[in-house]
Each structure stands twice: as structure tokens, then as C-alpha cells.
C-alpha positions as CSV (number, residue, x, y, z in Angstrom):
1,X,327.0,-31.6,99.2
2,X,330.4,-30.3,97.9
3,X,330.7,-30.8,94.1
4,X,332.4,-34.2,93.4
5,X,333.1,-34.5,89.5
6,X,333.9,-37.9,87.4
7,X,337.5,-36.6,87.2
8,X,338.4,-36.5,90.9
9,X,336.3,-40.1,91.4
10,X,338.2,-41.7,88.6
11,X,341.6,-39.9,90.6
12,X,340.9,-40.9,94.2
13,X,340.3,-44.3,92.5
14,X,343.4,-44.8,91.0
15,X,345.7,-42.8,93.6
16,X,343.9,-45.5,96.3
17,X,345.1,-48.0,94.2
18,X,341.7,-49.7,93.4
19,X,340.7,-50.5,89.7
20,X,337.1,-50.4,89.4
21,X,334.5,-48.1,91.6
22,X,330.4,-48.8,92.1
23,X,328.7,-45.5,92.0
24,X,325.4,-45.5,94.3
25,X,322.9,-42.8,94.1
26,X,323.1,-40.5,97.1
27,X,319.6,-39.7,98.8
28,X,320.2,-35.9,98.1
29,X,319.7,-36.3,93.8
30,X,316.5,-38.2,94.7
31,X,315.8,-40.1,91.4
32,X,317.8,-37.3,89.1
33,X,320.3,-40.1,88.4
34,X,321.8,-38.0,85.5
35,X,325.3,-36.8,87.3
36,X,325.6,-41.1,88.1
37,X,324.6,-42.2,84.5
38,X,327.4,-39.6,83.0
39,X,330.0,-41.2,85.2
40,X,329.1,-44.5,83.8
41,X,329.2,-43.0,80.2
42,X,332.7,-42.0,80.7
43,X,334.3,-45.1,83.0
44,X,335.3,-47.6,80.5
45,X,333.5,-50.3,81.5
46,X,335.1,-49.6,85.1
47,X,332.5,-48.3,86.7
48,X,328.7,-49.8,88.0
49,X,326.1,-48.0,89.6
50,X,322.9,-48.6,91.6
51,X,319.9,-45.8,91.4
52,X,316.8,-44.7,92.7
53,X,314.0,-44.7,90.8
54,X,310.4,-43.9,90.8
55,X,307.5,-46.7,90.1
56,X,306.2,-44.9,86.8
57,X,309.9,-45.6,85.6
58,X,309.7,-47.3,82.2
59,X,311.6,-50.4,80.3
60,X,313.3,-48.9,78.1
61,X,314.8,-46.1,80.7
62,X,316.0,-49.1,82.8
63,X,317.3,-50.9,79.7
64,X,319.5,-47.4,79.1
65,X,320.5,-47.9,82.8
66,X,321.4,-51.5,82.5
67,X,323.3,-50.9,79.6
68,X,325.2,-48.1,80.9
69,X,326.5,-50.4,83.8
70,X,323.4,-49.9,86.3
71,X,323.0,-53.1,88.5
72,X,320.9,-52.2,91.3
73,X,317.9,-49.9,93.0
74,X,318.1,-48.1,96.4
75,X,315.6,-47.8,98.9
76,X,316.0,-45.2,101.9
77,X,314.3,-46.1,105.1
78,X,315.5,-43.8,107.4
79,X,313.3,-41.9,108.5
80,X,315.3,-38.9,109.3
81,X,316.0,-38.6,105.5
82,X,313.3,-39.4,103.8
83,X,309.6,-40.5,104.0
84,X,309.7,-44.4,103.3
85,X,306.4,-45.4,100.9
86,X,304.3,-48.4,100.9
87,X,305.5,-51.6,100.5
88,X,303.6,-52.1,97.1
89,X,305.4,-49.1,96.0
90,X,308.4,-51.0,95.9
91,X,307.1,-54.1,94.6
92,X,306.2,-52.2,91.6
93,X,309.6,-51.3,90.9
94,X,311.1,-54.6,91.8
95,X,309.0,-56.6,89.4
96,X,310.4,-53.9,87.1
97,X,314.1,-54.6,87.8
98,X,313.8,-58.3,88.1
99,X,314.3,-58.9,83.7
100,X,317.8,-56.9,84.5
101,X,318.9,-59.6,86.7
102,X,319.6,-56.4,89.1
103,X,319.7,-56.5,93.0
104,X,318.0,-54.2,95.7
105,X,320.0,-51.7,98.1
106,X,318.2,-51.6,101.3
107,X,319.5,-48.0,104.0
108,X,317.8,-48.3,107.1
109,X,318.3,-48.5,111.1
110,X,318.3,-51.3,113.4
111,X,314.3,-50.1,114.6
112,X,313.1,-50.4,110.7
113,X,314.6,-54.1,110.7
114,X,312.7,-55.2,113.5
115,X,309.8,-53.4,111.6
116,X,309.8,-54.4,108.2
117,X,311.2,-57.8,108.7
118,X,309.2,-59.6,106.8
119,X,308.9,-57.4,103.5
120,X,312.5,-56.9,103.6
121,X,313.0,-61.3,103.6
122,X,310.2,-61.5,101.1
123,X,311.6,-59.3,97.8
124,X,312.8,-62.1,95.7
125,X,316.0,-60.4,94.3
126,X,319.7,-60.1,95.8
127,X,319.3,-57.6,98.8
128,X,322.5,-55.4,99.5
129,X,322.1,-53.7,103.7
130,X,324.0,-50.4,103.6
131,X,326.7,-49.5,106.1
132,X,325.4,-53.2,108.2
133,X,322.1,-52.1,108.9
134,X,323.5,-48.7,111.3
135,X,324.3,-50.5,114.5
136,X,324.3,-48.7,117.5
137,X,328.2,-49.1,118.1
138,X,327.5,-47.7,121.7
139,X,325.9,-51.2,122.6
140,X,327.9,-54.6,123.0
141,X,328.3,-56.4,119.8
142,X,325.7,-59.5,121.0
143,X,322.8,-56.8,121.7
144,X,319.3,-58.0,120.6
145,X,319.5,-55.6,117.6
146,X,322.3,-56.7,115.9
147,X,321.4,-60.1,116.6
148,X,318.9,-59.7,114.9
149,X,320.9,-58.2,111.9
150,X,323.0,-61.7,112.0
151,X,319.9,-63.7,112.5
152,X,318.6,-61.8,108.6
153,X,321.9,-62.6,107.0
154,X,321.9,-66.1,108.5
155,X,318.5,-66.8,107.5
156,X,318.2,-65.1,104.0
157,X,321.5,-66.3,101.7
158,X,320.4,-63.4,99.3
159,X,321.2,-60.8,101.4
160,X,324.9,-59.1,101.4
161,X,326.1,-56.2,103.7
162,X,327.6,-53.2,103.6
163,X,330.9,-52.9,106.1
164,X,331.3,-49.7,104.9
165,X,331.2,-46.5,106.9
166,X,333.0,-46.8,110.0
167,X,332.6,-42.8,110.1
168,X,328.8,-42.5,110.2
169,X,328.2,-45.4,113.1
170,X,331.7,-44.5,115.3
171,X,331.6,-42.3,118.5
172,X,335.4,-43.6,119.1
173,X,336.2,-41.8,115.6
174,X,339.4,-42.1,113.1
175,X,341.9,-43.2,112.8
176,X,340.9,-46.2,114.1
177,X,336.9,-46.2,114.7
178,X,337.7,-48.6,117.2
179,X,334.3,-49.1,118.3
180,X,332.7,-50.0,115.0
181,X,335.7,-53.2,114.3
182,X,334.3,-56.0,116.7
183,X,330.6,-55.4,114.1
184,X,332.4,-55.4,110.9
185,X,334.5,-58.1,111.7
186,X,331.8,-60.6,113.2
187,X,330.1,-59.6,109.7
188,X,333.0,-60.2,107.8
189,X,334.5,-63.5,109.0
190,X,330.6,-65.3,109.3
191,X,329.4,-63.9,105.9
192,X,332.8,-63.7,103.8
193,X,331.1,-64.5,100.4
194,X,328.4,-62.1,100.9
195,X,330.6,-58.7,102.4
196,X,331.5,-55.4,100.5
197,X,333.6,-52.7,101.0
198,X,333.2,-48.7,100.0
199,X,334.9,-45.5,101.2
200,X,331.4,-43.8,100.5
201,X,333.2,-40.7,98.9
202,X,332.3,-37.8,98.5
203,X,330.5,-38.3,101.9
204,X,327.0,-36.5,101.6
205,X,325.4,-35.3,104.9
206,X,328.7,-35.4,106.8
207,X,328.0,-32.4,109.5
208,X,331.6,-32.8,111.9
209,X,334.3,-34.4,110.0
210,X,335.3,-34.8,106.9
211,X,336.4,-38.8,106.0
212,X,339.9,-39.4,105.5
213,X,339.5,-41.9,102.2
214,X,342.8,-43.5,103.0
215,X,342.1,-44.2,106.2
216,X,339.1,-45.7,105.3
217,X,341.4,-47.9,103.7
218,X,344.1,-48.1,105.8
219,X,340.6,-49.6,107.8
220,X,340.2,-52.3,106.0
221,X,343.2,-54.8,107.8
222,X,341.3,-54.7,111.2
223,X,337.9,-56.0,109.8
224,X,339.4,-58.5,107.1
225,X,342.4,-60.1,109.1
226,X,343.9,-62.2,106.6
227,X,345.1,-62.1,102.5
228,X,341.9,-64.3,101.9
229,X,338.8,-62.4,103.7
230,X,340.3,-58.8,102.1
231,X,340.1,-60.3,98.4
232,X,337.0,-61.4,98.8
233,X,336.2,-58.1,100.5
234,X,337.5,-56.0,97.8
235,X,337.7,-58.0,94.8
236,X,335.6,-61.6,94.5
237,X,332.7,-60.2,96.1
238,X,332.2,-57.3,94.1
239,X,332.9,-58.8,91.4
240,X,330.5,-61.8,91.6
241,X,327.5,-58.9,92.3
242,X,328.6,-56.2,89.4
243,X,330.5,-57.5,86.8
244,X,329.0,-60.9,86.7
């Protein structure tokens, strides 16, 4: 991707108006989480970030991490990205995280739900779905995939999601990315305690369009309808799961 330094985070930041930014690893740096760590290093306490690490990593790097303002792990299961490992793989590094009090970001596609179903509802820490599990906007909102989706946040009061994105699921597009509302919305107003929001800047793998990040914000009104559902989106929530 395009270079994407602390200073112009920390500016989109404050020209968006927002006070405090999570930083989550981007598949591309793989576990090189050196260019995330210097970002926490220089945010004043503003900052969090979530990482990806490998199962040899040791205590005392995750207790750097921690104190830096790391509060969570990503694992990539899509499969056109990366090559997922064994399950055990992961539990090694989620007994590792679990002293940390940190919580587990989960990327994958409505097929790798239906497929690791029950490792993903059997981790034991908070469980964060990026970008609501990729749901095939194409389809009607009450399709059996994303039903299923509602049916793991229903069932599993650890896990949060993700209604971040509209630009990677949308076939409608911006400004409005019409097509992705009625599934960030159903999200939003069922699970309003356990929703977050991102712009996803600086937008790895993007091949057509580059994101607008204000209208990513500009976004936000047509999945969180009221005053109360877009604090809890962008302020509560976050809050409660970072700087806790």
C-alpha cells in the first residue's frame, strides 16, 4: 500500500473531528507490527492497537505491547489473503493473550462462519468480527448467511462487530453504499452495546476506488439513526473495549 505515516493518521483524525483512533494491523506487515507500535509510542495515550502475532511470541514482547496501548490479536481467515493455520495454532496464542485481559479480531467470509462455527464460539476471550463478517450485500438482508451471522452475535454475548467498510462489501458504491445500510443497521439497532465504527484508512488492498474518509463518515447517520445509537457507536462502545 501507499505510505500512511503517524502524522497524516493523527491529522485525518483530528480534521474528522474524532479524538482517539484504534490502530489494527493490516494483513500486508504480517506480524512486523513495528510501524503500529511507533504510532502508539508517539499518540499520547490516544491511540490503541490490535496486532498479529506468531505462537513463539513471548511474555515479555506482549507485555511491551500491552503497555504501549495494544489490546487485541488479529486472525485472517480469508482465504484469498492468507493461508488460515490450525486451530491449536491460535489457541496457543490466545492462552498467551488471556493475562492481558486482550480481545480477539476475527476477518473472515460468510463460508468460513458456517465452517469454523464452533472454534470461533469456543475462544473464551472478547471476539471482535471485522467489517460484519463480509456479507454478500447482493443478497436480501434475511438470507441464511447472515442469519446465521445474527444467530453468532445472538448466541455469543462476547462477540462485537465491525460496521465498518461499507466500501469493501458495496456494489451500489459511495456516496451512499446504499446497498450495505439495511446490514449495518439491523446490526446496529439489535446489538447497540456491542457495535464499532472505523473508516479503515489508509485502505490496504483497495484495487478501484479510493475511500472518501469523510464520507465514510458522513455514513454513519444512515446506520445509527438516532443521537443515542451513534454515541454508543463512536464513543461508549469503543471506549468500554479499549480504554477500559
Amino acid at each position: 500500500p501507499c505510505d500512511a505515516s503517524w502524522e497524516q493518521l493523527f491529522a485525518l483524525r483530528d480534521f474528522l473531528g474524532f479524538d482517539k483512533n484504534v490502530v489494527v494491523q493490516a494483513t500486508c506487515h504480517g506480524s512486523d507490527n513495528s510501524a503500529l507500535l511507533d504510532v502508539l509510542e508517539r499518540a499520547d495515550d490516544r491511540a490503541r492497537g490490535v496486532v498479529t502475532v506468531k505462537a513463539d511470541i513471548t511474555h515479555d514482547e506482549l507485555a511491551r505491547m500491552n503497555e504501549l496501548g495494544v489490546r487485541g490479536v488479529r486472525f485472517n481467515y480469508v482465504k484469498r489473503l492468507v493461508d488460515p493455520k490450525p486451530d491449536d495454532y491460535y489457541r496457543q496464542i490466545i492462552e498467551k493473550i488471556k493475562p492481558f485481559g486482550w480481545h480477539v479480531v476475527l476477518y473472515f467470509e460468510p463460508s468460513d462462519l458456517q465452517e469454523k462455527y464452533d472454534f470461533f464460539t469456543s475462544l473464551g476471550v472478547p471476539v471482535v468480527i471485522d467489517h460484519m463478517g463480509r456479507p454478500d450485500v447482493t443478497k436480501p438482508v434475511d438470507n441464511a448467511e447472515f442469519d446465521l451471522f445474527l444467530r453468532f452475535m445472538r448466541e455469543n454475548t462476547n462477540v462485537w462487530s465491525k460496521v465498518s467498510c461499507p466500501d469493501r462489501l458495496s456494489v451500489s458504491g459511495s456516496p451512499l453504499y446504499a446497498d450495505v445500510v439495511p446490514f449495518a443497521k439491523t446490526i446496529v439497532e439489535e446489538f447497540p452495546d456491542r457495535v464499532l465504527w472505523g473508516t479503515d484508512w489508509p485502505h490496504p488492498n483497495m484495487k478501484k476506488e479510493m475511500p472518501d474518509d469523510g464520507i465514510l463518515v458522513d455514513y454513519v447517520p444512515s446506520i445509527a439513526t438516532t443521537p443515542v445509537l451513534q454515541q454508543k457507536l463512536l464513543v461508549t462502545n469503543p471506549t468500554n473495549l479499549y480504554w477500559s
